[in-house]
C-alpha positions as CSV (number, residue, x, y, z in Angstrom):
1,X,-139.9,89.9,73.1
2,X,-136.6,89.2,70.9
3,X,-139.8,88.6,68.0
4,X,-141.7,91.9,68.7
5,X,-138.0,93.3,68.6
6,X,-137.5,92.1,65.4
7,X,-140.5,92.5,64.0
8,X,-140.1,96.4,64.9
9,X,-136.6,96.6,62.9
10,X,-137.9,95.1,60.1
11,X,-139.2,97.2,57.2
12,X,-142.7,97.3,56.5
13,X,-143.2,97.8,53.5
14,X,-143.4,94.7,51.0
15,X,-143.8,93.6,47.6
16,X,-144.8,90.3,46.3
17,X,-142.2,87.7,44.2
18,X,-144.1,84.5,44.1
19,X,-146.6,83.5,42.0
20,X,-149.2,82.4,44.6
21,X,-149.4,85.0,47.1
22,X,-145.7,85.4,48.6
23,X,-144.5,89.2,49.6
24,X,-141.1,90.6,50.6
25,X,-139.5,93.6,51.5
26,X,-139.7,96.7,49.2
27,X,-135.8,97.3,49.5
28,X,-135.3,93.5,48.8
29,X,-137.0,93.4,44.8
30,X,-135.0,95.1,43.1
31,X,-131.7,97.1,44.8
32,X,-130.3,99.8,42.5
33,X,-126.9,101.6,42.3
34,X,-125.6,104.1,40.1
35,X,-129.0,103.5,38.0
36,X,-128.0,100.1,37.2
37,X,-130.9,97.2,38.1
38,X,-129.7,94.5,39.5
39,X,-131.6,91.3,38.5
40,X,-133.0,88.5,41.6
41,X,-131.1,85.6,41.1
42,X,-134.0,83.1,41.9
43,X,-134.7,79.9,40.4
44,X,-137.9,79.7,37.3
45,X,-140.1,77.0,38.1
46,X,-141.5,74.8,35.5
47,X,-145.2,76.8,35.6
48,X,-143.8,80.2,35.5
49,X,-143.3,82.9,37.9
50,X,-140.6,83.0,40.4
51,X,-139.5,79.5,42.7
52,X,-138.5,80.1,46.3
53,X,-136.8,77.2,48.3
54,X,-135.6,77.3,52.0
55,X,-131.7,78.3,52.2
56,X,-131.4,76.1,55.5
57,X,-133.4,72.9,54.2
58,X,-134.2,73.4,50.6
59,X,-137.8,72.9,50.9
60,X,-140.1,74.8,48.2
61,X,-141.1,78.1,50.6
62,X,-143.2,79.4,47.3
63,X,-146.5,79.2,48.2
64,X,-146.5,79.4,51.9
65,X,-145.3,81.9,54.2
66,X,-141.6,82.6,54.8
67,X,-139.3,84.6,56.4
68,X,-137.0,86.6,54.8
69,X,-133.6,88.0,56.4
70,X,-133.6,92.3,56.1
71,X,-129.8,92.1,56.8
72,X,-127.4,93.4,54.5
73,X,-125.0,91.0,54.5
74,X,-127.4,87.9,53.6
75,X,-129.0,89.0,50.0
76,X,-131.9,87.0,49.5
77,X,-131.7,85.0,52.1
78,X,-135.5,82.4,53.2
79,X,-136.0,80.5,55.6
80,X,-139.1,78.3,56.0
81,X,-141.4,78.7,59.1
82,X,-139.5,75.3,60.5
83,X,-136.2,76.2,60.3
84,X,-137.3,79.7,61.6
85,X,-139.2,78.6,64.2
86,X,-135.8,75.9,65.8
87,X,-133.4,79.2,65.0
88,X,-131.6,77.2,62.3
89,X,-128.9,79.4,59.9
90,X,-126.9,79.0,57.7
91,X,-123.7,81.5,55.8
92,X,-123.6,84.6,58.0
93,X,-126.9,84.3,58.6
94,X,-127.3,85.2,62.2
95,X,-131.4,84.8,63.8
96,X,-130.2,86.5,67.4
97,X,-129.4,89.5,65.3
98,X,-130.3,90.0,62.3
99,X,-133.9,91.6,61.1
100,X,-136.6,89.9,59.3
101,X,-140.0,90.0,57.6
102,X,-142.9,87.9,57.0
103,X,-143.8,87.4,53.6
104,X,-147.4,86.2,53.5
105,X,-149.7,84.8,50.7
106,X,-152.4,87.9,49.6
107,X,-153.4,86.3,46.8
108,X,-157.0,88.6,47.0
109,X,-158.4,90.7,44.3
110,X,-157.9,94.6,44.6
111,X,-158.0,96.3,41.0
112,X,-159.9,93.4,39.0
113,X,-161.7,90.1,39.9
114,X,-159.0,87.8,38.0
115,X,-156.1,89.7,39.3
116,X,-154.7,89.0,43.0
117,X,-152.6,91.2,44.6
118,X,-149.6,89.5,44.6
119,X,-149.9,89.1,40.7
120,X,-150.2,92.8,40.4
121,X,-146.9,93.8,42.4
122,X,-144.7,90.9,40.3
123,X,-146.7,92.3,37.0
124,X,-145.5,96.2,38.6
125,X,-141.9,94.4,39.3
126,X,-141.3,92.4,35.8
127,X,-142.1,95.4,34.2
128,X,-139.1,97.7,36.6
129,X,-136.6,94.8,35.8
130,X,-137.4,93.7,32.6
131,X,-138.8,96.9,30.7
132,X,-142.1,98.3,29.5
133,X,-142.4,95.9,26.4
134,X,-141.0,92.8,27.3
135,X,-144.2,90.9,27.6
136,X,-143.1,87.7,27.2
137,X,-140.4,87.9,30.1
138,X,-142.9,89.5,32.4
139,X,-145.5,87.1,32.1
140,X,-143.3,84.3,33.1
141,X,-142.2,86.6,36.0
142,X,-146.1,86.8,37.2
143,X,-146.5,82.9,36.7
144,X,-149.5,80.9,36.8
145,X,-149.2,80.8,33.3
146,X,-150.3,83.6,32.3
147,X,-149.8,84.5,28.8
148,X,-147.8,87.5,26.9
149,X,-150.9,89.1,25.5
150,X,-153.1,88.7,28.9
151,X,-150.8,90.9,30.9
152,X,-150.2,93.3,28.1
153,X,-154.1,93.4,27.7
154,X,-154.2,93.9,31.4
155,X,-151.6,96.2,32.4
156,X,-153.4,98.7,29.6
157,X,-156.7,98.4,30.6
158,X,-156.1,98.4,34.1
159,X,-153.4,101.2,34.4
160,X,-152.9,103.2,31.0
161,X,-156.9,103.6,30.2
162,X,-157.5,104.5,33.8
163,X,-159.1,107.9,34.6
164,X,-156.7,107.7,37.4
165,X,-153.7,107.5,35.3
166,X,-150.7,106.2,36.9
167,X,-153.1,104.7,39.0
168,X,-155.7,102.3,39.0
169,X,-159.7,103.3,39.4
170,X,-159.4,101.0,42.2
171,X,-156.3,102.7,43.8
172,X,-158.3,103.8,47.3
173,X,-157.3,101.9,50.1
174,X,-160.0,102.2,51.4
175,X,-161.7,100.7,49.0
176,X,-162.7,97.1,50.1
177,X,-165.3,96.6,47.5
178,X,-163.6,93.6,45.6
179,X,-162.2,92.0,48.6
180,X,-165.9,91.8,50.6
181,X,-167.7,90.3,47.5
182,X,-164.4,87.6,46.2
183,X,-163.2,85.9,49.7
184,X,-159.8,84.7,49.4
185,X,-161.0,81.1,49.5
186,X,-163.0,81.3,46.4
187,X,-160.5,83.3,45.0
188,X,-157.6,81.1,45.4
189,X,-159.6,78.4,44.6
190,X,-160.4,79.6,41.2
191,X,-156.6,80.2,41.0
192,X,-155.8,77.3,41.5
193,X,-158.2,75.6,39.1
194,X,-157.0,78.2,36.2
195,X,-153.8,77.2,36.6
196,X,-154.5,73.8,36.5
197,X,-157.0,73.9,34.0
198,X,-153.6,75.6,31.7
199,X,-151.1,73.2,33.2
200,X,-153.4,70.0,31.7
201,X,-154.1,72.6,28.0
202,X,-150.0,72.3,28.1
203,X,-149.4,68.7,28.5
204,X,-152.0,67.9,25.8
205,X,-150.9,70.2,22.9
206,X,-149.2,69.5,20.3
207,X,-145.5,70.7,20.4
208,X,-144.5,73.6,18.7
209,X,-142.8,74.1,15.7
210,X,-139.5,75.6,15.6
211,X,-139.0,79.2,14.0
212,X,-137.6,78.8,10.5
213,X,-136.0,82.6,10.7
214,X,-134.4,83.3,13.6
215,X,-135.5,86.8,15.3
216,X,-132.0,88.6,16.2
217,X,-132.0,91.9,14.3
218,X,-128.8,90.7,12.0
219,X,-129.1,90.9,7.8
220,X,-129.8,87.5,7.6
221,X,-133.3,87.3,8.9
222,X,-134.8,89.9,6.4
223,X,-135.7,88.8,2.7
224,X,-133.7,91.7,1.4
225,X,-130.1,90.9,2.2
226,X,-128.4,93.4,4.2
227,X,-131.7,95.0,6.0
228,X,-131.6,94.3,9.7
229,X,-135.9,94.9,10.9
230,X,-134.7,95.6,14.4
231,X,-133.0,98.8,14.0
232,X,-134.5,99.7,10.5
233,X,-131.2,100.1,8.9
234,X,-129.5,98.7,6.1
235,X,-125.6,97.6,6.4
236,X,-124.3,99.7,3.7
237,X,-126.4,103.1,4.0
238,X,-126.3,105.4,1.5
239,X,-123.2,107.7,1.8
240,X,-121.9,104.9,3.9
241,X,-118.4,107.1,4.6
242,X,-120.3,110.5,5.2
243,X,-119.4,109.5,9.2
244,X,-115.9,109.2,8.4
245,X,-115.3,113.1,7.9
246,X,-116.8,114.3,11.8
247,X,-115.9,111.4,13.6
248,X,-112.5,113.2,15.0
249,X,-113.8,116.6,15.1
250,X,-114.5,118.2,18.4
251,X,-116.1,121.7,19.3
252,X,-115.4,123.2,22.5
253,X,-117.6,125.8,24.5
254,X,-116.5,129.2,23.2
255,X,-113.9,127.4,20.9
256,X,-113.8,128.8,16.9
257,X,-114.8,132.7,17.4
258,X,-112.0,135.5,17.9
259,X,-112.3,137.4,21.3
260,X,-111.3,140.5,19.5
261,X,-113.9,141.0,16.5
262,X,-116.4,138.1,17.4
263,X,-116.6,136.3,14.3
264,X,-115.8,132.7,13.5
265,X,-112.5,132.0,12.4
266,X,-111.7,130.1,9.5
267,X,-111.1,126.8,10.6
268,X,-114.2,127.2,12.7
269,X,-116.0,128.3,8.9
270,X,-115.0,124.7,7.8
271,X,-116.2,122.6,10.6
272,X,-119.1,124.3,10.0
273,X,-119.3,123.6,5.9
274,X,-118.2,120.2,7.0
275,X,-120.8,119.6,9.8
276,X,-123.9,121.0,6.6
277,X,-122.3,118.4,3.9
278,X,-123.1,115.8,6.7
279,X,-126.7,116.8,7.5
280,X,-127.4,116.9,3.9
281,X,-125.9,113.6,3.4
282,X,-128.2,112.6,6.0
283,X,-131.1,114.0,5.0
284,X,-130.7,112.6,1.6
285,X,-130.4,109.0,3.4
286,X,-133.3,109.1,5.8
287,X,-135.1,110.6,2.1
288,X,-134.4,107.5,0.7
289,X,-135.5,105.1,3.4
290,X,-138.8,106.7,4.0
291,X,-139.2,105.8,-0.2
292,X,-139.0,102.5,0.7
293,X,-140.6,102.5,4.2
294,X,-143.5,104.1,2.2
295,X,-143.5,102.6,-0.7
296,X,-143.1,98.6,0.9
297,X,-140.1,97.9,-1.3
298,X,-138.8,95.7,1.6
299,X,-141.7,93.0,0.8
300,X,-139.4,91.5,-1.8
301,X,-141.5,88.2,-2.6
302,X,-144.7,89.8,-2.7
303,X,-143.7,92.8,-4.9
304,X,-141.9,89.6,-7.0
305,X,-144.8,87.4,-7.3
306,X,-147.1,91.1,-8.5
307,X,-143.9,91.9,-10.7
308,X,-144.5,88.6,-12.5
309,X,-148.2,88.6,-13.1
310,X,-147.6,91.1,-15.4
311,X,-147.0,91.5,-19.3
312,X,-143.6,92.5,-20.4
313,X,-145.3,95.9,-21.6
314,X,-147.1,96.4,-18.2
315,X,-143.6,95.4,-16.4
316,X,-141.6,98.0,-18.6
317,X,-144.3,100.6,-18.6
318,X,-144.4,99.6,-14.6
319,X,-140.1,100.5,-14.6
320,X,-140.3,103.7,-16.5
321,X,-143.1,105.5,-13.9
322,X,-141.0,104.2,-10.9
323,X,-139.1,107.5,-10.9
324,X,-141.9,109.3,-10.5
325,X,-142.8,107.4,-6.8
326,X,-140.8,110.4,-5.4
327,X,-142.9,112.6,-4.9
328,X,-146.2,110.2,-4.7
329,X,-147.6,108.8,-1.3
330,X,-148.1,105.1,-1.7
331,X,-151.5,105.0,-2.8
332,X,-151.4,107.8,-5.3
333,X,-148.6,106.0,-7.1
334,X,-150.6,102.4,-7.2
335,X,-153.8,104.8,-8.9
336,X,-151.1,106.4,-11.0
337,X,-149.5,102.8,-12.3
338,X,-153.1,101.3,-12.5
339,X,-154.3,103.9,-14.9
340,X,-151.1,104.1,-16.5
341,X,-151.4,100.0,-17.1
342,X,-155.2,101.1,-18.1
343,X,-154.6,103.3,-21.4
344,X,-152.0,100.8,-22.7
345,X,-154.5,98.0,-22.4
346,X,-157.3,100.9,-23.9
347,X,-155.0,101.8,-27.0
348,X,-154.2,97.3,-27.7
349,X,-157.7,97.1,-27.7
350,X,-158.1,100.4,-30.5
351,X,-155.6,98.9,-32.1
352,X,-156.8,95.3,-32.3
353,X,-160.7,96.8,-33.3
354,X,-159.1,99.0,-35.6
355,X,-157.3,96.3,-37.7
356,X,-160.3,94.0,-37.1
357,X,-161.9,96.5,-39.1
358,X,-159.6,96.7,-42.0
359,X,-160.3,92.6,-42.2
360,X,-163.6,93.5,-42.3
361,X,-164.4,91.7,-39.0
362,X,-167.9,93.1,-38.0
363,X,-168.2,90.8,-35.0
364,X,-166.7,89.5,-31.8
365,X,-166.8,86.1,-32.5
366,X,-165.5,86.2,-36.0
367,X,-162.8,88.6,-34.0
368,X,-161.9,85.4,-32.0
369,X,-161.5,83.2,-34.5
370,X,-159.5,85.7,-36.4
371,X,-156.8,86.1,-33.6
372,X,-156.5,82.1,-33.1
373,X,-155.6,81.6,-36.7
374,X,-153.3,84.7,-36.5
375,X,-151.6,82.9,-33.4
376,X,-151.6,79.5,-35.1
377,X,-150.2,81.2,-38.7
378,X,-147.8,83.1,-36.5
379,X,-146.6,80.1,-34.6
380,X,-145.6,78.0,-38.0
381,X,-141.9,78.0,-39.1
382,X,-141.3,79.2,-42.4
383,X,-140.8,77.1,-45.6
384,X,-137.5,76.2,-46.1
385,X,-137.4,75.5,-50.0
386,X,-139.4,75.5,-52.9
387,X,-139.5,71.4,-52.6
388,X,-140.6,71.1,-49.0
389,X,-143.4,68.9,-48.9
390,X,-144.6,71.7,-46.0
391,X,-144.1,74.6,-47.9
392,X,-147.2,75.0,-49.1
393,X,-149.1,75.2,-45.2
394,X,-146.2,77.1,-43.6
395,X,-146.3,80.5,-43.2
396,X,-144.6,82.5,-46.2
397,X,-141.6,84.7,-46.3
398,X,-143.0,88.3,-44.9
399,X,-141.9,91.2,-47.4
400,X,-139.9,94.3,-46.7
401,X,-141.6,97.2,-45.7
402,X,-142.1,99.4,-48.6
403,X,-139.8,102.4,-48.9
404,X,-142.0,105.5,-49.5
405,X,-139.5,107.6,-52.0
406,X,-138.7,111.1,-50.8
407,X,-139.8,114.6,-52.7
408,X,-137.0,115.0,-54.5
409,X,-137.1,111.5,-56.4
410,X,-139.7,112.6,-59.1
411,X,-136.9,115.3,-59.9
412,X,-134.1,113.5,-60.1
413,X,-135.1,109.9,-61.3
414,X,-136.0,110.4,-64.9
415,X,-132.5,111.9,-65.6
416,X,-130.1,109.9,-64.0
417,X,-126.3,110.6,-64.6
418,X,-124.1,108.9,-67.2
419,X,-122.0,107.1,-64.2
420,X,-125.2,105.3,-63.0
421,X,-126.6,104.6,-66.7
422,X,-126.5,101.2,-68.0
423,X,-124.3,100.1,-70.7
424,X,-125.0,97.7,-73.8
425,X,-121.8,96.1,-73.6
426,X,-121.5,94.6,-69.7
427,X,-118.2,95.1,-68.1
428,X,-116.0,92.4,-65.9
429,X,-116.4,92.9,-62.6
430,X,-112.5,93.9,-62.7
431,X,-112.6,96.8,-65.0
432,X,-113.5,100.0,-63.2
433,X,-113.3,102.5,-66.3
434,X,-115.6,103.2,-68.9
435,X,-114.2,101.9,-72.1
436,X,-113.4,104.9,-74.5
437,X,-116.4,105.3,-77.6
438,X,-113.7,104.8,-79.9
439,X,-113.6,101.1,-78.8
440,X,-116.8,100.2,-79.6
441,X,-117.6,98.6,-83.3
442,X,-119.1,100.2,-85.7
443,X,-122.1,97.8,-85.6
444,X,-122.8,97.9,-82.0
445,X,-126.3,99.5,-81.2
446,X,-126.8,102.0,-79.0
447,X,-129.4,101.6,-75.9
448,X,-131.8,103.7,-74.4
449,X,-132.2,104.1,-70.3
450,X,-133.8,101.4,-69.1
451,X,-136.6,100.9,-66.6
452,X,-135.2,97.7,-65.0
453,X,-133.2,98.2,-61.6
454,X,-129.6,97.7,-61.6
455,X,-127.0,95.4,-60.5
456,X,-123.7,96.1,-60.1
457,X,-124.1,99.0,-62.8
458,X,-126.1,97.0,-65.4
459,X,-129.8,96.1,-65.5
460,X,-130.9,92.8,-65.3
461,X,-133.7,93.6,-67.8
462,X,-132.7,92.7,-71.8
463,X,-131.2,96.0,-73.2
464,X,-133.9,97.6,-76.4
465,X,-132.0,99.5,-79.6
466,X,-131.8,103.2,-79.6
467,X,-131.0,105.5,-81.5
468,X,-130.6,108.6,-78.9
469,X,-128.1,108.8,-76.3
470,X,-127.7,112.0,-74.2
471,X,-125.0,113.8,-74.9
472,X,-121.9,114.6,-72.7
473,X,-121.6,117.6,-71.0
474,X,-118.6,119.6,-72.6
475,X,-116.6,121.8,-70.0
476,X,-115.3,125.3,-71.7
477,X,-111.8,126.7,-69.5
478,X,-111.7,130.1,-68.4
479,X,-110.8,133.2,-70.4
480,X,-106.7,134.0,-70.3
481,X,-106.4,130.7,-68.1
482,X,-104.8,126.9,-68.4
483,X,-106.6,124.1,-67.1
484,X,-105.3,122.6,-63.7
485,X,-102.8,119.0,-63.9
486,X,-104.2,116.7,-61.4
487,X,-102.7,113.9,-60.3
488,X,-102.7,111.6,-57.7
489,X,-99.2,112.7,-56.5
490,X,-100.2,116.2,-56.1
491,X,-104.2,115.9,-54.7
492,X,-105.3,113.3,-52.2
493,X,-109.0,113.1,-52.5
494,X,-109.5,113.0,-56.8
495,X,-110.1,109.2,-56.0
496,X,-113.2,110.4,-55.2
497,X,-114.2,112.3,-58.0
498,X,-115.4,110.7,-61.3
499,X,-113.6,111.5,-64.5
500,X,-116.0,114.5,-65.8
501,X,-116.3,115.6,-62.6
502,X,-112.3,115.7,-62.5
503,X,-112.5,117.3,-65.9
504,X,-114.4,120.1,-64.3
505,X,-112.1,120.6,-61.9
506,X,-109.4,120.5,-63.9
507,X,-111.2,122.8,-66.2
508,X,-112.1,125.2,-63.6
509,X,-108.5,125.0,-61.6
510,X,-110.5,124.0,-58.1
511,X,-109.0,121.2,-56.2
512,X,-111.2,118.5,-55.1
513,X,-111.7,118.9,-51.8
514,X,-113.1,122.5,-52.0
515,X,-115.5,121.0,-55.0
516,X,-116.7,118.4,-52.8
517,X,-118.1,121.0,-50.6
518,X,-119.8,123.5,-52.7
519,X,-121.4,120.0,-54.2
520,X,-122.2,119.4,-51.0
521,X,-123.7,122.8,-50.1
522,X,-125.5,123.1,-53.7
523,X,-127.7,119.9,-53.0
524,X,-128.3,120.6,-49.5
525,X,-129.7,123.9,-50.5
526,X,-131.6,122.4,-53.3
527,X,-132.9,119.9,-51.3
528,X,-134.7,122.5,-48.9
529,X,-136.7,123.4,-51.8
530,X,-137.9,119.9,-53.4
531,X,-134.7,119.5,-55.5
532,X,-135.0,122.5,-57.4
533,X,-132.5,125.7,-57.4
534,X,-131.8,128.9,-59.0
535,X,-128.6,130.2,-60.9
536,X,-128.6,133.4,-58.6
537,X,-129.0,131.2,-55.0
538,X,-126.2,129.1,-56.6
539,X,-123.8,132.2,-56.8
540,X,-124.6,132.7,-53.3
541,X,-123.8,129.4,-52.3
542,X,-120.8,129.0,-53.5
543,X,-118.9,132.4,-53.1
544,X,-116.6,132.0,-56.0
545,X,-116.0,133.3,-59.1
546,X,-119.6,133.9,-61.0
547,X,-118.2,132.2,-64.3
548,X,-117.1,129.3,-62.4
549,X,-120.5,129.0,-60.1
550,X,-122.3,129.2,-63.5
551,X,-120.6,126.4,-65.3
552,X,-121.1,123.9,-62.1
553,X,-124.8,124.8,-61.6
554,X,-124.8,123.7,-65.2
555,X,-122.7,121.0,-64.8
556,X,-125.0,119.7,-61.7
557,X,-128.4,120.3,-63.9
558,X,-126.9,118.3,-66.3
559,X,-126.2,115.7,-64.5
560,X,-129.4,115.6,-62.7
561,X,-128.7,116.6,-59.1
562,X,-130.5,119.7,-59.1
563,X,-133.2,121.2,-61.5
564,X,-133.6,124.5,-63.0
565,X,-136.1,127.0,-61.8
């Protein structure tokens, strides 16, 4: 009767924690307070799943029936049918008093034919305590070895792709379908042999190797340094301090608008413009990660190795349309880069047909064998000396590029001026002036202007008699005027000027400096029309005096800086 009494007491209700068949009572699984789960503290066995041993004689109570105390004083507390059956305790445990329950094997199918029912209440229990997720921890809370991926596979098909959804098709209990056609012999048999069958798979394979990179969500375990894969952020985001400017401010219900006019106040107006910089700031970061979320710029080494199968032109031409992945989608950008990389390879190959033409190259395979020998030839050194015994098969100094001379040469070269003419009588490199005609002897010869280019202010080409010489341009002063004194002392820039063109000047009175710029002014103009000028645009120009604009248009066609219309 004190049994039947107990029995009575007890709760009904129970849910299995062993891996062969064990239940126990609903309240006992998992006890929560304040929301918080509390986590069994039961022993793991070496085969997965829960262990259960006798708290009284420390026998292994996990695949046979035991008896489990309902008190709440003793938490967890088995005893095996023995120890029951004598009325042995131990703790506070008290048998005259305290309620119990019967934990049984039911180790039948209900929902599938490979799942028992005791595996389905510790799959619905690992999942409560450990989280939807947590796979790997769940399946070695079911036991007999089953594997992350089987209970994932099964808790989906059986409970998320039901019609029935949250609960299985099975879910009638009246539905005995399962049960009558699998007996629980046959069942537990083939239970029994499975997890055998995986116990022996165990022993025999080959140990595994150790993880190289460990899995915690840190910066280290990602190829790009500071990325942490687990929370998909970087440890220096971009606008790294935007947090620092709201994490003291507070808004209260009702706080920030005036009772009398109903608008916000002013300090209320900057919280506000403060709270919009953030937002932005924000927006502009989670912008940027979704560019490289998108875009797979966190697969470093494989983005490397592609990076380096290119050519350096592919590579920069690669650089320079990066910008422009912005406002692409991933696969628009690779079609945009691949035709990119296209053309230039289109316009090499123009360019190589093009000069394979000018070599009049009219096939492929003389094409070839041009390009080889264009490597080879481009791969020699060059000769070093004129007695180098491998001068004559190295490659020979390349030439300048040809200078292609400008409109106005044809203008201006045939009369150069007198400063720039050579002389028959060449100078040391010390003497800077002219020497004066009276100098010269009377037997000397006079030269003509040479073709030959010049160095240092003489030709290098042997000077031929003359009897012409053009004449030196004669300045006349000014009506009613004196000509101007310059001197070093008193004007800075007449270092510049050469000694006719200080003549003018001095002629003219105009200081150097404002010379210097209608010269300046004068050849620009005449340049815009191929070197040539006329008296009355050279008036305009210079906005002087006509009589003086006169005498230095004359003085510059002379000299051979402008010409005449």
């Amino acid at each position: 009767m004190a049994s039947e009494t107990k029995r009575k007491r007890s709760s009904p209700a129970v849910s299995p924690i062993s891996d062969d068949g064990g239940y126990q009572s609903s309240r006992e699984s998992s006890s929560s307070e304040m929301g918080v789960i509390k986590r069994k503290n039961i022993v793991k066995g070496n085969e997965g799943g829960l262990k259960y041993i006798c708290d009284v004689c420390s026998a292994d109570i996990t695949s046979t029936v035991r008896i489990r105390c309902a008190h709440a004083i003793c938490n967890e507390y088995d005893l095996c049918v023995p120890c029951f059956s004598k009325g042995e305790s131990s703790r506070d445990h008290d048998p005259k008093t305290h309620p119990f329950s019967v934990i049984e094997q039911h180790s039948i199918p209900i929902y599938t034919r490979d799942w028992g029912a005791d595996e389905e209440l510790l799959l619905l229990e690992g999942l409560e305590v450990y989280g939807l997720g947590s796979w790997s921890d769940v399946a070695d809370h079911v036991g007999g070895f089953r594997t992350k991926e089987e209970v994932c596979d099964h808790y989906i098909k059986t409970y998320v792709e039901s019609s029935k959804f949250p609960l299985p098709e099975n879910a009638d209990p009246k539905d005995l379908s399962l049960i009558e056609e699998i007996p629980r012999e046959e069942f537990q048999a083939r239970k029994k042999r499975r997890i055998e069958d995986r116990k022996d798979a165990a022993k025999s394979a080959a140990p595994a190797t150790p993880k190289q990179k460990p899995t915690a969500s840190v910066p280290a375990c990602h190829e790009v340094q500071g990325y942490m894969p687990g929370r998909l952020e970087f440890e220096t985001e971009f606008c790294n301090e935007a947090e620092e400017a709201v994490q003291h401010m507070m808004f209260d219900p009702g706080d920030g608008v005036n009772p009398r006019t109903g608008e916000l106040e002013p300090e209320m107006e900057l919280k506000m413009l403060v709270m919009n910089i953030y937002n932005a700031r924000l927006t502009a970061r989670a912008d940027r990660k979704k560019i490289i979320f998108e875009h797979e710029l966190l697969q470093y080494r494989r983005n490397n190795i592609v990076d380096k199968r290119r050519t350096k032109e592919e590579r920069d031409l690669h650089n320079k349309a990066k910008p422009f992945a912005r406002m692409m989608n991933h696969q628009d950008f690779e079609d945009f880069t691949t035709n990119l990389e296209y053309e230039h390879n289109l316009r090499q190959a123009i360019g190589q047909l093009q000069d394979w033409r000018q070599m009049r190259i009219g096939d492929l395979k003389t094409g070839e064998k041009y390009e080889q020998e264009k490597q080879i030839r481009a791969q020699r050194p060059a000769a070093t000396g004129a007695y180098d015994r491998l001068g004559g098969v190295r490659m020979p100094k390349t030439n300048p590029p040809i200078e292609i001379p400008a409109a106005t040469t044809a203008l201006t070269a045939p009369e150069l001026p007198e400063r720039l003419k050579p002389t028959s009588h060449p100078q040391p490199v010390a003497s800077l002036a002219r020497p004066p005609s009276s100098a010269l002897p009377p037997s000397s010869t006079t030269l003509t202007p040479l073709k030959g280019p010049l160095t240092n202010g003489n030709t290098n080409v042997s000077p031929t008699p003359s009897s012409t010489l053009k004449p030196k341009y004669s300045v006349s002063l000014l009506s009613g005027t004196a000509p101007l004194k310059l001197a070093n002392e008193n004007t800075t820039d007449l270092h510049l000027l050469t000694k006719e063109e200080a003549d003018l000047c001095s002629a003219l009175r105009l200081m150097p400096k404002p010379y210097l710029a209608i010269k300046e002014g004068l050849i620009r103009e005449a340049m815009k029309s191929g070197g040539s000028l006329k008296r009355k645009s050279a008036k305009e120009v210079c906005k002087i005096d006509p009589s003086k604009s006169a005498r230095l248009f004359d003085f510059f066609v002379h000299s051979g800086w402008i010409q005449k219309v």
